[in-house]
MDTraj code that builds the backbone (N, CA, C; nanometers):
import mdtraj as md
import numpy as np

residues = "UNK UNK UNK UNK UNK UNK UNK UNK UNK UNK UNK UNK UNK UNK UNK UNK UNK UNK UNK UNK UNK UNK UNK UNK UNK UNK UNK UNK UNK UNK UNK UNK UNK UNK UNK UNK UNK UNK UNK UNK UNK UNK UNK UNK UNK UNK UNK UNK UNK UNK UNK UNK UNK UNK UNK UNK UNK UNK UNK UNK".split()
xyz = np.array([
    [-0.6162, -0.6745, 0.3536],
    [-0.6531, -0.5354, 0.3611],
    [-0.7876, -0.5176, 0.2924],
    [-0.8522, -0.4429, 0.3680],
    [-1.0068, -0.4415, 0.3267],
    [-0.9985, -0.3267, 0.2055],
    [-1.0653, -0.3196, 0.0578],
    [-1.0528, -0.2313, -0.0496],
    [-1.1177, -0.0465, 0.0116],
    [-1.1973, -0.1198, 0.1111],
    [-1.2546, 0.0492, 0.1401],
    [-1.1586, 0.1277, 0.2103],
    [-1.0068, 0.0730, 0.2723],
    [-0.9412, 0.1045, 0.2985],
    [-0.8349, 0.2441, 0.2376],
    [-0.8974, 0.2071, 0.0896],
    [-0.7855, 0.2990, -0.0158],
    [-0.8214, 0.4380, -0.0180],
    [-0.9951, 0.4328, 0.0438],
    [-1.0337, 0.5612, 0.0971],
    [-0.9418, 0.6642, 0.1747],
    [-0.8967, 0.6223, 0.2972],
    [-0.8159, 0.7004, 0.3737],
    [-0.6575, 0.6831, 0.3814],
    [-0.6194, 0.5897, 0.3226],
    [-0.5079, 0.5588, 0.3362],
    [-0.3999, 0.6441, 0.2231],
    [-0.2899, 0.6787, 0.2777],
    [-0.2380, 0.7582, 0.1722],
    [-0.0584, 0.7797, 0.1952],
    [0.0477, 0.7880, 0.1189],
    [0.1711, 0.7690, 0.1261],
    [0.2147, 0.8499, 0.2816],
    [0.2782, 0.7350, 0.3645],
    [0.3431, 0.8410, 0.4383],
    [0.4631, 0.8914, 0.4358],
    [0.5346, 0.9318, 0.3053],
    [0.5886, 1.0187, 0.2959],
    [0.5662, 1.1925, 0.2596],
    [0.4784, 1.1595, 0.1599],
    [0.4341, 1.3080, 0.0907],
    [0.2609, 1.2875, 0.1166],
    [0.1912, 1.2156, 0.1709],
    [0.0623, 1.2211, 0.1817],
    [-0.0359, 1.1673, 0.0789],
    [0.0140, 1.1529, -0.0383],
    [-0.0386, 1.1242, -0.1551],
    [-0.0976, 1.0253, -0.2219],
    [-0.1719, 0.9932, -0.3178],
    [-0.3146, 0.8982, -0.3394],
    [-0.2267, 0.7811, -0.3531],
    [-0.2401, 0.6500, -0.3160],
    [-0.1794, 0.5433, -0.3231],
    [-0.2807, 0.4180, -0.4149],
    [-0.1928, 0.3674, -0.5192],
    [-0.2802, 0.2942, -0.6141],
    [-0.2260, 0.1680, -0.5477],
    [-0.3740, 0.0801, -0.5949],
    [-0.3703, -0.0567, -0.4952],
    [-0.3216, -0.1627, -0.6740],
    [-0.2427, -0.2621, -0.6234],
    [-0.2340, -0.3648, -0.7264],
    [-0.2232, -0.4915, -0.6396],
    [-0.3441, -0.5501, -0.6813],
    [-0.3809, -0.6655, -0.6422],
    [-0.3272, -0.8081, -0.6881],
    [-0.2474, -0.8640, -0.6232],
    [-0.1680, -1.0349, -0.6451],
    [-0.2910, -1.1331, -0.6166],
    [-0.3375, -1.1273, -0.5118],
    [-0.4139, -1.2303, -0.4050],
    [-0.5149, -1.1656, -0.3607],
    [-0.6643, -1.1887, -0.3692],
    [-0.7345, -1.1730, -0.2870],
    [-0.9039, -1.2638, -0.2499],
    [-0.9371, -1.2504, -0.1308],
    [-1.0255, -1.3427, -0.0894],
    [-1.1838, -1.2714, -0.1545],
    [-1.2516, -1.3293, -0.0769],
    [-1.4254, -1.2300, -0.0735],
    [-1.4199, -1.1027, -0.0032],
    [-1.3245, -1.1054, 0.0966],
    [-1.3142, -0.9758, 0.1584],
    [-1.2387, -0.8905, 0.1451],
    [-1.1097, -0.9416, 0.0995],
    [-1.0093, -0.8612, 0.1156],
    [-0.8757, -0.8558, 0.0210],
    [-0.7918, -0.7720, 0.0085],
    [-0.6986, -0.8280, -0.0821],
    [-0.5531, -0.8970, 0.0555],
    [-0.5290, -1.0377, -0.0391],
    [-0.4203, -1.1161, 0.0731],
    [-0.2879, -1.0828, 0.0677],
    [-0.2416, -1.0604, -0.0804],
    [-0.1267, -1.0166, -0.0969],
    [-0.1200, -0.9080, -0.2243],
    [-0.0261, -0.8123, -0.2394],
    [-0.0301, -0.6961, -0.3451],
    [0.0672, -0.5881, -0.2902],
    [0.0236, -0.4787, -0.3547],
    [0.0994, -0.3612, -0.3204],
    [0.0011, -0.1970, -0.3044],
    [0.0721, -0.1171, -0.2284],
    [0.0415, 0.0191, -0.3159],
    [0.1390, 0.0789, -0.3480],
    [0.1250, 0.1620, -0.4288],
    [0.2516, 0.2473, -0.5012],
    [0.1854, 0.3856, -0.4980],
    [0.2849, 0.4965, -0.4341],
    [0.2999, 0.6112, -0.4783],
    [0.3334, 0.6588, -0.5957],
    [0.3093, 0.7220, -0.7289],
    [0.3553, 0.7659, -0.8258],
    [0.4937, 0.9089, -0.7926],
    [0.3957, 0.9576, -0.7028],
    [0.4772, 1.1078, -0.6500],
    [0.6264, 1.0583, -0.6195],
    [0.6367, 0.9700, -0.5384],
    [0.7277, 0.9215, -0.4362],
    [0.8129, 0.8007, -0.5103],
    [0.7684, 0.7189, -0.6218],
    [0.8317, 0.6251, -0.6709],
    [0.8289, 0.4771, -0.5432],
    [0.7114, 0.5255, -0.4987],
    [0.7988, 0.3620, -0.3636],
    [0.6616, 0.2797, -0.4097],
    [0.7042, 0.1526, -0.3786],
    [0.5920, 0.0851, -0.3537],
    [0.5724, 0.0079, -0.2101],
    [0.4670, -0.0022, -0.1619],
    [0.4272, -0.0807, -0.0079],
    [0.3999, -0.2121, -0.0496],
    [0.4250, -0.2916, 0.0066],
    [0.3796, -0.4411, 0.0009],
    [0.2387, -0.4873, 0.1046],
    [0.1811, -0.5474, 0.0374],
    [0.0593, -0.5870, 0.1410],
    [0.0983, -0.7457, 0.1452],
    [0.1220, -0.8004, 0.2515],
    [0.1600, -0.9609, 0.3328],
    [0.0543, -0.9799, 0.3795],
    [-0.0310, -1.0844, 0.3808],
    [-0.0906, -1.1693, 0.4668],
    [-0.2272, -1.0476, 0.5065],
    [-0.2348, -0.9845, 0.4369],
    [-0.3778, -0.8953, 0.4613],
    [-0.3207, -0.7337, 0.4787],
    [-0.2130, -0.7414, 0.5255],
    [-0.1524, -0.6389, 0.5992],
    [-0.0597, -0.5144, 0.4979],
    [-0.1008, -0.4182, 0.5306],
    [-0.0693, -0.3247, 0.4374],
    [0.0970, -0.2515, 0.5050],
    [0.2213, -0.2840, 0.4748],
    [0.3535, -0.2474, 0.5358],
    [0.3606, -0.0921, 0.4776],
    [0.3347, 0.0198, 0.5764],
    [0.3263, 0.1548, 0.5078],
    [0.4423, 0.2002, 0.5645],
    [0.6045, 0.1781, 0.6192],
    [0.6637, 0.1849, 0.6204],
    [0.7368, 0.3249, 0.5317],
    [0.8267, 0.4394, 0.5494],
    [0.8833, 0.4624, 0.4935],
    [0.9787, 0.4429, 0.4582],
    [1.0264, 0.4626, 0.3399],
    [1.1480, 0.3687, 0.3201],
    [1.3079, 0.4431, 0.3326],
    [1.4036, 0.3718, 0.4103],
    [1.5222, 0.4151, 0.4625],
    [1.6119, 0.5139, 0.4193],
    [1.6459, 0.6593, 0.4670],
    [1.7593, 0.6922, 0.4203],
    [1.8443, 0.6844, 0.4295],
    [1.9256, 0.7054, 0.2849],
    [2.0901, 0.6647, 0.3399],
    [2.1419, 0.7459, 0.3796],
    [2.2517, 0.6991, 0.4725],
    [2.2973, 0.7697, 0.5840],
    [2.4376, 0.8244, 0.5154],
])
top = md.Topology()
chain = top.add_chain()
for i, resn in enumerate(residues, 1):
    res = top.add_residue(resn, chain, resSeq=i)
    for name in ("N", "CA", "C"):
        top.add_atom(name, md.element.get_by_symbol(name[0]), res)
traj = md.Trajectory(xyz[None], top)
């Protein structure tokens, strides 16, 4: 995931600023990490470049 990314990108649950924490990253990009909503308590996983913005499941 490219860092200029954190520009527009934002929780899709409540919309809200998403902080990046970085595990892995190259010259370009971060490879593996997360973002986390504070509002929302979730965190996203970033795999292999890829940012999983997924919301996460309710129980039924």
């Amino acid at each position: 995931m490219k860092k200029e990314l954190m520009d527009i990108l934002a929780c899709p649950v409540c919309k809200g600023k998403l902080e990046l924490k970085v595990e892995v990253e190259n010259k370009t990009e971060v490879v593996t990490g997360s973002l986390y909503c504070q509002k929302c308590e979730v965190r996203y996983p970033i795999v292999d470049t890829i940012p999983h913005l997924l919301p996460p499941e309710k129980p039924r």
